[in-house]
N, C-alpha and C positions, 0 to 999 in steps of 0.2 A: 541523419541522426535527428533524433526529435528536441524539439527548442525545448521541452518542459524538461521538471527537473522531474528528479523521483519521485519525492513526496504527491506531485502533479500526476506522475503515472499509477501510482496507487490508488490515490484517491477517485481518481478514475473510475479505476477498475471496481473499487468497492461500490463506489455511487451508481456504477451498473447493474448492480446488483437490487432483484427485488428485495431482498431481506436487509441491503446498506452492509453487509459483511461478508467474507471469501475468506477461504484456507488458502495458503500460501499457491499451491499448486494451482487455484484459478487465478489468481494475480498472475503468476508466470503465463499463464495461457492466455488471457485477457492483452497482454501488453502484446506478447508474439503475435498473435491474431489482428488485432490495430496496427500494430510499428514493425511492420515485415525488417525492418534495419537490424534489429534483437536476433533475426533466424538463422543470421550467419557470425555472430558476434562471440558465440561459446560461449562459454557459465560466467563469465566475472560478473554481467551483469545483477546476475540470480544472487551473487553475494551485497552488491548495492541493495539490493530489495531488502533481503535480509535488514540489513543494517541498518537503514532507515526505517524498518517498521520497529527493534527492537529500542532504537533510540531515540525514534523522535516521539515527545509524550504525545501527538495527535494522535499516534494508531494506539490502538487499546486491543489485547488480548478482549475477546469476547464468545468464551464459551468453548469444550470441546468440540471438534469434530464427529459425526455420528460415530466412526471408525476406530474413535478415540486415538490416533494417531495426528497430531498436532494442534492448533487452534484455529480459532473462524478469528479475522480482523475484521477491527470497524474503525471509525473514526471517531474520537472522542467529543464528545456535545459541545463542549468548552470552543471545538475548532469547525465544527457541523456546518452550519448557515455561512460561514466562512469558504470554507471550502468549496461547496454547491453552487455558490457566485463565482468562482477561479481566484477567489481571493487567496491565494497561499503564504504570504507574506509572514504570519504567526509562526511559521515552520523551525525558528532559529532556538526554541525552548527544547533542549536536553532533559532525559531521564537523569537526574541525579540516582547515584548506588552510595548509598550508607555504608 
């Protein structure tokens, strides 16, 4: 199993990316691809992701997909240059819902 946490597996994936942003579905394939441990693990993981991209304020909703079936993620500027170092320690700030 890999030492990183989620946040760490995302941000990953995103900063793999030429454009800094992924729809859900290369995130899933981006970690399966790296961390072969994920291939035999079945979906709970997929729900981790979820959940930590809709709650932790670093990921930001950033734009449809061409498809228009879901969103591209990125990481919030606020958490950027943070992140790109493996600094992830900022991770513990929650979406507040009104």
């Amino acid at each position: 199993k890999p030492n990183q946490s989620y946040i760490s597996l995302i941000s990953e994936a995103i900063l793999s990316s030429p454009e800094q942003k992924l729809i859900l579905s290369d995130i899933y394939n981006f970690i399966l691809t790296r961390y072969p441990y994920f291939r035999t693990k079945g979906t709970g993981w997929r729900n981790s992701i979820r959940h930590n991209l809709s709650l932790n304020e670093c990921f930001v909703k950033a734009g449809r997909s061409p498809n228009g079936k879901g969103h591209f993620w990125a990481i919030d500027a606020t958490y950027f240059d943070d992140f790109r170092r493996g600094d992830f320690r900022k991770r513990r700030s929650y979406r507040r819902y009104k």
